[in-house]
C-alpha positions in Angstrom: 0.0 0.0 0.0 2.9 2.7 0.6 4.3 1.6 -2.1 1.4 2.9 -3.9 0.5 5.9 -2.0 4.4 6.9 -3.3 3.1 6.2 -7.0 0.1 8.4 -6.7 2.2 11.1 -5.5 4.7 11.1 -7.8 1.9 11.1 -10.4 0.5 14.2 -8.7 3.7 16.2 -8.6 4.1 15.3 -12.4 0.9 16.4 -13.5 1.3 19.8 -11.5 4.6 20.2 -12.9 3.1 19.7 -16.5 0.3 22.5 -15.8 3.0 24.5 -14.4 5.0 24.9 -17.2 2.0 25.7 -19.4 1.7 28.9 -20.7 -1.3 31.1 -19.5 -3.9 32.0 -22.0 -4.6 35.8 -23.1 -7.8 36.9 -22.4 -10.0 40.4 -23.3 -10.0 42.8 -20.3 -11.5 45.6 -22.9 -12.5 45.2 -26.7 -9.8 44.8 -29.0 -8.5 47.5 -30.9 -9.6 50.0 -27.9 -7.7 53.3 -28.0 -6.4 54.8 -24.6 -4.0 58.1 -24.3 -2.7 59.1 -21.3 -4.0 63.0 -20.8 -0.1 64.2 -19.1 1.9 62.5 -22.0 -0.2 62.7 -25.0 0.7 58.9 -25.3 -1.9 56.6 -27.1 -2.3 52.7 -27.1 -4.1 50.1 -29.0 -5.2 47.8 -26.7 -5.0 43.9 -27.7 -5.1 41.2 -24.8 -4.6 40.5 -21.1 -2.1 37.9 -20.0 -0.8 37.4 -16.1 -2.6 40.2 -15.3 -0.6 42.6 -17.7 -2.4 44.5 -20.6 -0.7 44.3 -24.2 -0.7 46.1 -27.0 0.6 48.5 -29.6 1.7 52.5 -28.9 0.9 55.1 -31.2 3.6 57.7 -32.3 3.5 61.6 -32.7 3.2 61.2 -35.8 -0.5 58.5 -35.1 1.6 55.7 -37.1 1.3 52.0 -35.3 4.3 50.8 -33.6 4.1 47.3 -34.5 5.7 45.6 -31.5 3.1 43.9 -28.3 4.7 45.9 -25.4 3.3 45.5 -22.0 0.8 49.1 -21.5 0.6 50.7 -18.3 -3.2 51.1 -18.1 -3.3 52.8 -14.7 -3.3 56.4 -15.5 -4.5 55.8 -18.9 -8.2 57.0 -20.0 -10.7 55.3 -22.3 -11.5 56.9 -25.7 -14.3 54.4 -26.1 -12.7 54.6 -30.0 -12.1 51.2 -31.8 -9.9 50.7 -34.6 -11.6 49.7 -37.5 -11.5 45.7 -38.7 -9.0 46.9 -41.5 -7.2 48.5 -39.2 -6.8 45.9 -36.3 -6.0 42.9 -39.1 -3.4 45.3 -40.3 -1.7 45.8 -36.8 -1.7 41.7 -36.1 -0.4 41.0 -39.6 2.2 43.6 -39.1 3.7 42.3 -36.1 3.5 38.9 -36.4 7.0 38.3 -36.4 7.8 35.2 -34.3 6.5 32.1 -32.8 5.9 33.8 -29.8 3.2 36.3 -31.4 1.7 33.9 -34.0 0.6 31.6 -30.7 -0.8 34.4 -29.0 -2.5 35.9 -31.9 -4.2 32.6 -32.9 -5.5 32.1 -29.4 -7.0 35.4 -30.1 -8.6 35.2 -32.9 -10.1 31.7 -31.9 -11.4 33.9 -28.5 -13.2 36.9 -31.5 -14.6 33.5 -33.0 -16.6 32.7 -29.8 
């Protein structure tokens, strides 16, 4: 019988080690596409996903052209527009910066999530 408690409890610590090592899945804290600017630096952001608890997305130069890199956004001072970019716009931002394995996971998670 100890012998097979020690089985089950190896099994367990497998299993958890498994999930562990599993990378969370984005989700939508706010539509995607939503524009937000902070007020004090005139900054704007496309907002795309949520993961960990951190909000993702694109920043908008001086200039209003798309940086196309996901950078972690600092929501917390930032203000709703309660703009959306358009569908042409938003495929045009996830095709521009698809640029590794990384992004094309996340992306794809994402638009399985619109399909739903």
């Amino acid at each position: 019988m100890p012998k097979q408690l020690h089985e089950i409890e190896k099994q367990k610590k497998k299993v958890f080690k498994e999930k562990s090592n599993q990378s969370p899945i984005p989700y939508l804290k706010y539509p995607i596409g939503s524009i937000f600017y902070e007020s004090f630096s005139d900054h704007k952001f496309i907002y795309l996903y949520n993961r960990k608890g951190k909000s993702y997305g694109c920043y908008v130069n001086e200039d209003d052209e798309i940086e196309l890199m996901i950078r972690k956004l600092d929501l917390e001072y930032a203000k709703q527009t309660y703009e959306i970019c358009s569908d042409d716009e938003l495929k045009d931002i996830m095709e521009g910066i698809v640029t590794n394995d990384e992004n094309k996971r996340i992306l794809h998670q994402l638009k399985q999530q619109l399909k739903s």
